[in-house]
C-alpha positions as CSV (number, residue, x, y, z in Angstrom):
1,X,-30.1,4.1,1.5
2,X,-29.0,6.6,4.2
3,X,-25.3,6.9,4.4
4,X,-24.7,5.4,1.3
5,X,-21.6,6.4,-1.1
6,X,-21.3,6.2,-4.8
7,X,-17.6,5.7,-4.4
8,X,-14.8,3.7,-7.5
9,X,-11.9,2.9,-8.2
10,X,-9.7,2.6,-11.2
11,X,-6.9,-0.1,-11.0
12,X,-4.6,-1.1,-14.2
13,X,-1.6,-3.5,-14.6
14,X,1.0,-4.8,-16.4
15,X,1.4,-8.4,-15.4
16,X,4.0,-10.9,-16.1
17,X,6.0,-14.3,-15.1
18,X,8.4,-16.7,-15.6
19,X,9.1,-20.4,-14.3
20,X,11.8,-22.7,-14.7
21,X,12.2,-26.3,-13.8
22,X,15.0,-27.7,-13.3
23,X,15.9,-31.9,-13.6
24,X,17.4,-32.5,-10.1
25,X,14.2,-31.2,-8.5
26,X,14.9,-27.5,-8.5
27,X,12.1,-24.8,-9.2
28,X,12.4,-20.8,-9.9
29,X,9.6,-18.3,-9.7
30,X,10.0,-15.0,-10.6
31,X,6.3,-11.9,-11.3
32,X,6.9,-8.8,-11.8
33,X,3.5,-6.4,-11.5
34,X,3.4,-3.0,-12.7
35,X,0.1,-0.8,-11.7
36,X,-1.8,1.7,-10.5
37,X,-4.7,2.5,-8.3
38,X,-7.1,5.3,-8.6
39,X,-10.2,5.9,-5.8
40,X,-11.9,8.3,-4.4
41,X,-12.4,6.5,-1.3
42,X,-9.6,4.3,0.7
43,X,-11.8,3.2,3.5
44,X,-15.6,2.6,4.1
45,X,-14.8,1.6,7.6
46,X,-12.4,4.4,8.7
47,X,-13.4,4.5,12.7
48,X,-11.1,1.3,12.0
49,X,-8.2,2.9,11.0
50,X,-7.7,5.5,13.4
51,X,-9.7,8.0,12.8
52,X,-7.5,11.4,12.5
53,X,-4.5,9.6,11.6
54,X,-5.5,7.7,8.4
55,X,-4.9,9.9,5.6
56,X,-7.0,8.0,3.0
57,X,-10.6,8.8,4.6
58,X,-12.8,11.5,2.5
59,X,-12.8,14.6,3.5
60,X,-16.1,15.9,1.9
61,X,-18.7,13.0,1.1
62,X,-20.9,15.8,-1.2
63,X,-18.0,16.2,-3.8
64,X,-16.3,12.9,-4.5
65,X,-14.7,14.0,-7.9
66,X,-12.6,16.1,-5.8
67,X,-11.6,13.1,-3.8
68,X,-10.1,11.2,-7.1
69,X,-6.4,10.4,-6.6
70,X,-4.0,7.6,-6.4
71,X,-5.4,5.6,-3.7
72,X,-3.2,4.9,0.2
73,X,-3.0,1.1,-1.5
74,X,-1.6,1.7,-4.6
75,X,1.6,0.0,-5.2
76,X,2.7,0.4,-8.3
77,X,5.8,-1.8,-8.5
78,X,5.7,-5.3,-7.1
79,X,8.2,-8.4,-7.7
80,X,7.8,-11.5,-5.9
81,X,10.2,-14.4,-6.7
82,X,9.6,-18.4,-5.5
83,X,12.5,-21.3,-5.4
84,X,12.8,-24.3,-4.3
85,X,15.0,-27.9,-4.3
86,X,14.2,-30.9,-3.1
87,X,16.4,-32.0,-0.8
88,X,19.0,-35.1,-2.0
89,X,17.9,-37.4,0.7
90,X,15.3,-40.2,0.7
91,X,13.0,-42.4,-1.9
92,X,15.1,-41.7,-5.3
93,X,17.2,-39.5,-4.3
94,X,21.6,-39.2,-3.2
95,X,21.3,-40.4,0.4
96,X,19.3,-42.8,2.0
97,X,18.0,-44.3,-1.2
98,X,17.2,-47.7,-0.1
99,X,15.6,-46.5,3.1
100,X,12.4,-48.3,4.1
101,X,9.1,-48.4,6.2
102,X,8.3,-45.7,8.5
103,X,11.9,-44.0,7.8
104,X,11.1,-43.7,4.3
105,X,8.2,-42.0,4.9
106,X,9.8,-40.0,7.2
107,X,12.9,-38.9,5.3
108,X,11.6,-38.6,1.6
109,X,9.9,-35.8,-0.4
110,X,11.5,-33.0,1.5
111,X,11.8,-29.4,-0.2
112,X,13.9,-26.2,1.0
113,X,11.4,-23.3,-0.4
114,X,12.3,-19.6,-0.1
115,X,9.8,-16.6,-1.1
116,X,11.3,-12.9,-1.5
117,X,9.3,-9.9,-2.4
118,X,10.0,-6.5,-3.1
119,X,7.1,-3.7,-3.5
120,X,7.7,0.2,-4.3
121,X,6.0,2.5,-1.4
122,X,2.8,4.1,-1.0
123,X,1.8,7.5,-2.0
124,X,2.4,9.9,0.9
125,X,-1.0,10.9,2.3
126,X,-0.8,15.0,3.9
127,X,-2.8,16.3,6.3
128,X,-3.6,19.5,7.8
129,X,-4.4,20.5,11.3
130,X,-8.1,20.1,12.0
131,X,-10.1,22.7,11.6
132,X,-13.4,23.9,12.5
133,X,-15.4,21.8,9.9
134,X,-13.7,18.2,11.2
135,X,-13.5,18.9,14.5
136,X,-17.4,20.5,15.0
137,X,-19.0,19.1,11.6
138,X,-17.4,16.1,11.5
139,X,-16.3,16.4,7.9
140,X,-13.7,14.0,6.4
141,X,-14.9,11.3,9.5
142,X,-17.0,11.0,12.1
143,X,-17.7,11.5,15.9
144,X,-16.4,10.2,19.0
145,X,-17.0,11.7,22.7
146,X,-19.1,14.5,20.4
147,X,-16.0,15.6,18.7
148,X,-15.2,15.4,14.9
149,X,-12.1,12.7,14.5
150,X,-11.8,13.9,10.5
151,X,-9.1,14.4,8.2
152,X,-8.8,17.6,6.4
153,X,-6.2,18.1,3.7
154,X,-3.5,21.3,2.9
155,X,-4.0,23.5,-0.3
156,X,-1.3,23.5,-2.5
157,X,0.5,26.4,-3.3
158,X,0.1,26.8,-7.4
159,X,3.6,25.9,-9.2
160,X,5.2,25.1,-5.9
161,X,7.7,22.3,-6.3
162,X,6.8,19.5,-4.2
163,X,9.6,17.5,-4.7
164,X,12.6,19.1,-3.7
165,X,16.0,18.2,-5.6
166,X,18.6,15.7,-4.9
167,X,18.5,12.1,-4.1
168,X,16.3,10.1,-1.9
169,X,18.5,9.9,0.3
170,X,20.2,13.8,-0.3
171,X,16.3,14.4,1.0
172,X,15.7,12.2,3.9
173,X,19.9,13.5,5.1
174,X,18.2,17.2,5.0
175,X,14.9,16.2,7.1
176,X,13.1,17.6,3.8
177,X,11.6,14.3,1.8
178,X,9.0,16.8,0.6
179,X,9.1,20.7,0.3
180,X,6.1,22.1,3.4
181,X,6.1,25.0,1.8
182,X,4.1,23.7,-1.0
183,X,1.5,22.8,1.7
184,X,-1.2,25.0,3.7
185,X,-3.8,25.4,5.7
186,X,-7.3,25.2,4.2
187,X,-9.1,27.7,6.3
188,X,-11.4,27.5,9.3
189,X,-14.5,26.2,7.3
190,X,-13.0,25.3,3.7
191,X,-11.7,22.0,2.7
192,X,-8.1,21.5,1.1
193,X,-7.4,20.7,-2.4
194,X,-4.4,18.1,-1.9
């Protein structure tokens, strides 16, 4: 069919739990996931997520192998821990045991429930400028008002560091998270290899 894509994805995990109830009513919840996400497509619907500004789209629908990476949705750390107690008051329980009729009803089988969840970040999609092959030829997008809205990605700069030394935090205190100089610009009518 016209338009159509041959696209896949690749997702793995290492998946585990453990629950524990306890007598007086209690209950503890605690996964742990550990994955990862390969595509090479993020979005079939892009003119949805912005357009330009949504670093997941493809940038050249003829050479998908080139597109293959970890996908904008990969997480590749999750925990996610569930508790709960039922509250001491009501049918069978501390307080207001020998409540009855409507108040019973009322008053029993209550639960305090908590959820917490902790997940690791996404990979950090880079762009380049547009160039003449998004903005004309709508590569890596599509049109709107009769101008290309695609996403072209950098080149990177062979055995450049990416990743500069330090601490997260070292990093984010310098206003370099990532080294730019790994990073440039494809060319008027070339796409990048990021």
């Amino acid at each position: 069919a016209a338009g159509s894509r041959n696209s896949s994805s690749s997702y793995n995990s290492l998946q585990t739990s453990l629950k524990k109830r306890f007598s007086h009513g209690g209950l503890v919840s605690v996964a742990y996931t550990w994955a990862n996400l390969m595509s090479n497509t993020d979005s079939v619907t892009q003119f949805l997520e912005g357009g330009n500004t949504y670093a997941g789209t493809v940038q050249n629908n003829n050479n998908l192998a080139g597109e293959w990476s970890l996908s904008s949705s990969d997480y590749p750390h999750s925990a996610t821990s569930g508790y709960g107690v039922d509250l001491p008051f009501g049918s069978q329980q501390r307080f207001l045991a020998n409540v009855h009729g409507p108040l019973k009803v009322l008053v029993s089988g209550w639960r305090a429930n908590g959820l917490t969840s902790f997940r690791s970040g996404t990979p950090l999609g880079i762009l380049a400028a547009p160039n003449d092959l998004s903005t004309y030829f709508g590569a890596g997008g599509y049109y709107q008002n009769g101008v290309g809205q695609g996403t072209i990605r950098p080149n990177v700069v062979p055995g450049c560091k990416k990743l500069p030394s330090g601490s997260a935090h070292d990093r984010v205190n310098a206003g370099a998270w990532f080294n730019t100089a790994c990073f440039v610009s494809p060319g008027q009518f070339a796409f990048g290899n990021e």
